[in-house]
Structures are given as structure tokens and as C-alpha cells.
Phi, psi and omega in degrees: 000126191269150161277144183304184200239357160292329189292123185239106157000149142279133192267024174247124168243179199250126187255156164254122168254198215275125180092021181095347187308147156225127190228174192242146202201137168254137165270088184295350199260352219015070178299101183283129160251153198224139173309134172101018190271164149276123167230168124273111211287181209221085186260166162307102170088013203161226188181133159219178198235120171266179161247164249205102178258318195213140176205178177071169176320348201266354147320295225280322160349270185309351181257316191283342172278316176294004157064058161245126185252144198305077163278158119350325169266357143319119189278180171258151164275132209275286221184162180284138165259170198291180158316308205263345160276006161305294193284316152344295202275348170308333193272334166285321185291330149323299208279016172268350185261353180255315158348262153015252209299331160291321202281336174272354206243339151277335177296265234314328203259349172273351180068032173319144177275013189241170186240119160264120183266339184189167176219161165218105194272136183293160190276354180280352194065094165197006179199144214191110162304072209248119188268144195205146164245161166210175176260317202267174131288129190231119160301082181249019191291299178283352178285306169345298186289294184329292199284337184286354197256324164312286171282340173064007150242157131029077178260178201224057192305155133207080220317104188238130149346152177303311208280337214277305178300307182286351123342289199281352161261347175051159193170196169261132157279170186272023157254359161104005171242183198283154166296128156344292189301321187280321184245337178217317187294116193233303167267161202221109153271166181298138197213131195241139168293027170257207287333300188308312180286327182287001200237345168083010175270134186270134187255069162263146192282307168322236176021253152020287211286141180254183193298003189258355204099344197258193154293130184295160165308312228273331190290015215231329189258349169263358167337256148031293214280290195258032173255324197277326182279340178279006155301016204215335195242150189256182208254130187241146188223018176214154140203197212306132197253112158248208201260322185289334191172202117281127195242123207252127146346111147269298151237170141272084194292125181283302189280318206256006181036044156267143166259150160244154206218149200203116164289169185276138191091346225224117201259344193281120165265149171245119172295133154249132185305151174305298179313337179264352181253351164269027167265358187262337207294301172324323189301308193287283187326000166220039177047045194256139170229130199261134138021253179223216197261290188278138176309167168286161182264121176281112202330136164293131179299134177310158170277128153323101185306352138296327193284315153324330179258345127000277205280357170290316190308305174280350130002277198305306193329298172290328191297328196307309221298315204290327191302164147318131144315155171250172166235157203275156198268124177258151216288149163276129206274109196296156205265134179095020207257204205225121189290145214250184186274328166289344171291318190281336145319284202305329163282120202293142187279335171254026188264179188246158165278157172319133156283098191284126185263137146270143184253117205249130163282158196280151163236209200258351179279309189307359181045196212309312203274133180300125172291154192237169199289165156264153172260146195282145194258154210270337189270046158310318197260034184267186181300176172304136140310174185282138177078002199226145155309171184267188146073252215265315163339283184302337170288331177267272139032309202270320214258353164296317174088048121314012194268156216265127175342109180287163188273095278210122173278169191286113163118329181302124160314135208282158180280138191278114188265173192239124159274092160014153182270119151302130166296108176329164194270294184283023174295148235238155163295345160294348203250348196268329167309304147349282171323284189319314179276008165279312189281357181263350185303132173289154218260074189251112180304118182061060202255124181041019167228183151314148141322271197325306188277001163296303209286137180292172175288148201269149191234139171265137203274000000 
């Protein structure tokens, strides 16, 4: 969007210097600027150099709140600045800081009653600014000769406020951001503790008070705010007469327009609605003493038996979405039938078939101790032995030791029998028991040994 060719700039803009400082400059050259230039400015004895903060109307503005007028006296601006009038002020902006701390080590030694907080040096070098606090009037005439005879320029008191030095130092606030004073904040009104009393705030000084010493700013800007809602809470200045007691202010919810109330004796406070403490505040003024603090509560209206099964519906709904998947069960395949090709993928090339375990229940001889699995034989579901059932038969028969002598090939070596432990004559009846549950324990071979170390020791006949 182009500007009409009638339209004429305001040719005055707002320059910023080193601490927030800000002055008004006219541009007679018409110089096009941009917020953020460095020029160079037209100052008392010299030229220093600023940056460019504000321009266009929104100048003419800002003058009129600081109640400054469009004169002669307003200086001018010279030029955009250069490279070499970059590193000038870089090279001044070095020597303020060794500045400082000598100019503090003379006051200490004139024995002054004052704080130096900053120095500022002009960008010609030809003046040097030393910003200072005091509570008092401080006599510095002879600090003056000290330092120009020292430094060899031009000196400058100039006395600024507690918030105006912590502005120029800048820092964190206890809200977790840069100060106010230090970044936007220019005019500094007066902040008294009824800001404090009004907001419902412990009238602690740590707490209050900011890094300058003072009552923090910040207590100045929801004032406003909360003088328009304590127009709705009445004002209580006795207190409340009930059937229980007198019930005294405790606190007060500004916004949500609770009151809380505590009888004497008593650590519990009870919220009370604003609306309900001027019906009690009225009940006493004409010398009534009401029941208690809070009305009876009116029974909740029944749930509509549609609107209730609505919402169960929608209940399940969610829970179906939100629940777990299961995962689905595959089917089993009827015996004899012919395994499909996906059976024979899915199935692993070293597994075994399931083992079926029997479970022998405990019995009344076994005492204490849990039956352990058996292990399965492989000719369970073959035919009968001699003398024996088939299947479950053979098994008992096996785990009894009744089992019957196999038929011995011809040229085969004879079997090695173990003879059994005799029981002692004084043996305890716990020990017979004992026994009894080692012979029924399954016989599983090479459990954390050796082969080798199964086998008994061999005796030569």
C-alpha cells in the first residue's frame, strides 16, 4: 500500500540511549529511518550517538503524554551512523566500567554520603555522566575536582531514584522475568500498602518490596480491577449472630464472592455466599438471630429415565473403544484332519509336542508337602502289560514298583538291581513318612548333574 504524495511524515522521532534513557530529535534532512537505526544526534558540547525507538505518528503521541513541546529546542539529527562511529562508542563503552569503581573508591576516600550506580560517557568523549543516590543533600564540588583532574574530562552529577537505578541495572523479578523499570515501564507512580490491603495480601516487606527497596509496581496494575468486584461484598465490621455462636471474618474470595467464617473456639472455617451474609447481616439488624450460617441445601431434581439411559449408553461406548483389544483365539484343528500350510509356517521346526502332566493328589500320609509334577511315560496310551490295565494302569503299577520284569534279549547284559535302605528299628515316624514322599517324587534323570554321577557306584561281584 503506497501513501498518498500529499502525506507528510512527522519529522520528529524518539531516540533511546544507554539505560532506557529516551529523548526527541528532529529529522531536518529527512533521512529515511527505520526503528532500530543508530544515528547520530546533535547533544550540548558535542554528538553522541542513539538508536531510533519510535517514529511517525505515534511521535507526536508520546509528546503529548509527556507533555513536551514541538520548538526550537529540540535538537537535530546529523546522520545514519557509520562503521567507524560504531567502534568510537564501543571504545568509550569500555572505559565505564574501570570509571565506576575509581570514581567509588574516591567518594569512599572524600568520605561522601552517597551510591554511584552507573557512569556514561558521551560518544565524542569530551563528558562523562556519573548517575548517583542519596537519601540527603550531598555536597560534591570537591568530588567534581577529583574526578576531571583524574579523568580529564568534563564531569556530570546526576541524582536518580532507588526504582530509576535498578531501571539502570536492570535484573530478574520474583516473577521470573526482566524488570519492568528496566524494559517498558518509564513513569514510576506512587504505590502505597492499601494496593496490598485491597488484593487481600500479607503485608510483608520481603515479599512487597523489589529489588530497588521500594513497594514493587506491579501492585498498581490489577488495583482497578479488584476495587470494581469488592463493590458486591459488603462490608463486615462485627460479627455474625447465630443459634451456634458468633461467627468472625476470616477470609475473603474476592472473585468467586466467598466469604469464610470461624466460631470462637473453633479451627474450621465455613464458606459462606456473599448473598447469604447480607440476609444474615440484615436478620441482626432488626434482632433476629438466624438458625446457622448456611440455608438448608434443596434436594437435587430427579434424573430423567431417558436422560439416565443416554448417558449409560454412552458410557458403554466408551468403555467398548477405550478397552483392550483381546486377542483372538485360534481355532483348533479336528484330529486326523490335514495340517493347511499356514499351520506348518507358524509352526517352529525344533518344537516339541505339549506334554500332558498328571497330577496326583495329596494324600493323608503326605503331610505338609505339595505333589510335584510327574513325568509322562512315553508308552502311556500303548496296550496292556502282562497283568495290567491299559493306559493310567500301567502308570500306577510303574510309580508302586510292582512293575512287571521285561523279557531280556539274548547276549544283553544283566540289570543292575540297587538294594534298597533298610529302616532302622528306632526310626521316627516323620522319617517313614518322609520316605514314603521320596518314592512317590518323579524320577527325572539328570536334573543338575552329570550323567555319569546318576549312576550308582559300580560294585565287582
Amino acid at each position: 500500500m503506497e501513501l498518498p504524495t500529499s502525506f507528510e511524515e512527522f519529522d520528529i522521532v524518539e531516540v533511546r540511549f544507554k539505560g532506557g534513557r529516551k529523548d526527541f530529535f528532529r529529522n531536518i534532512n529527512r533521512i529515511d529511518l527505520t526503528t532500530g537505526d543508530a544515528v547520530v544526534v546533535d547533544v550540548p558540547n558535542g554528538h553522541h550517538i542513539g538508536f531510533v525507538s519510535l517514529k511517525g505518528e505515534l511521535v507526536r503521541l508520546q509528546m503529548l503524554k509527556k507533555k513536551v513541546d514541538n520548538n526550537e529546542e529540540i535538537r537535530t539529527i546529523y546522520r545514519i551512523a557509520t562503521e567507524r562511529d560504531m567502534e568510537k562508542l564501543n571504545e568509550v563503552r569500555d572505559l565505564e566500567g574501570g570509571t565506576m569503581y575509581r570514581g567509588r573508591e574516591i567518594i569512599q576516600l572524600l568520605g561522601l554520603k552517597m551510591k554511584l550506580s552507573d557512569v556514561e560517557y558521551q560518544a565524542d568523549k569530551s563528558k562523562a555522566t556519573f548517575y548517583y543516590s542519596a537519601d540527603d543533600r550531598v555536597d560534591f564540588r570537591d568530588l567534581i575536582k577529583k574526578l576531571a583532574e583524574e579523568f580529564k574530562v568534563r564531569i556530570e552529577m546526576r541524582q536518580i531514584s532507588l526504582r530509576h537505578e535498578a531501571g539502570r541495572l536492570g535484573g530478574i523479578g520474583s516473577c521470573g522475568r526482566e524488570l519492568c523499570c528496566s524494559t517498558w515501564l518509564t513513569d514510576f507512580k506512587s504505590v502505597s500498602t492499601t494496593a496490598a490491603r485491597y488484593q487481600n495480601l500479607s503485608l510483608n516487606p520481603s515479599k512487597l518490596s523489589g529489588q530497588c527497596g521500594r513497594l514493587k509496581c506491579c501492585l498498581n496494575y490489577e488495583l482497578e480491577t479488584y476495587m470494581m468486584a469488592l463493590k458486591d461484598i459488603p462490608t463486615v465490621s462485627r460479627p455474625l449472630q447465630t443459634r451456634q455462636g458468633d461467627a468472625i471474618l476470616q477470609k475473603t474470595d474476592i472473585f468467586k464472592k466467598m466469604m469464610w467464617f470461624g466460631y470462637r473456639g473453633d479451627n474450621n472455617w465455613y464458606p459462606v455466599p456473599v448473598a447469604r451474609v447480607q440476609e444474615i447481616q440484615e436478620e441482626n439488624a432488626k434482632g433476629n438471630v438466624v438458625e446457622m450460617l448456611l440455608a438448608e441445601a434443596p434436594e437435587e431434581p430427579k434424573q430423567n429415565e431417558f436422560v439416565a439411559q443416554v448417558e449409560g449408553n454412552l458410557e458403554r461406548l466408551d468403555d467398548k473403544y477405550t478397552a483392550k483389544k483381546k486377542k483372538k483365539k485360534k481355532k483348533k484343528r479336528p484330529e486326523g484332519a490335514a495340517a493347511t500350510p499356514q499351520d506348518q509356517q507358524a509352526r517352529p521346526l525344533t518344537a516339541a509336542a505339549p506334554r500332558q502332566e498328571n497330577r496326583q493328589e495329596p494324600s493323608a500320609g503326605d503331610g505338609a508337602q505339595k505333589p510335584r509334577r510327574q513325568k509322562p511315560f512315553k508308552n502311556r496310551n500303548k496296550g496292556p502289560r502282562e497283568g495290567g490295565e491299559p493306559g493310567e494302569a500301567n502308570i500306577k503299577e510303574r510309580r508302586d514298583g510292582n512293575r512287571p520284569p521285561r523279557e531280556r534279549k539274548e547276549g544283553a547284559a544283566p540289570h543292575r538291581q540297587v538294594p534298597a535302605p533298610t529302616p532302622q528299628a528306632g526310626a521316627a515316624p516323620q522319617q517313614e513318612a518322609q520316605d514314603q514322599s521320596q518314592k512317590k517324587r518323579s524320577r527325572k534323570p539328570f536334573r543338575g548333574r552329570k550323567p555319569d554321577q546318576n549312576k550308582p557306584p559300580r560294585t565287582d561281584a
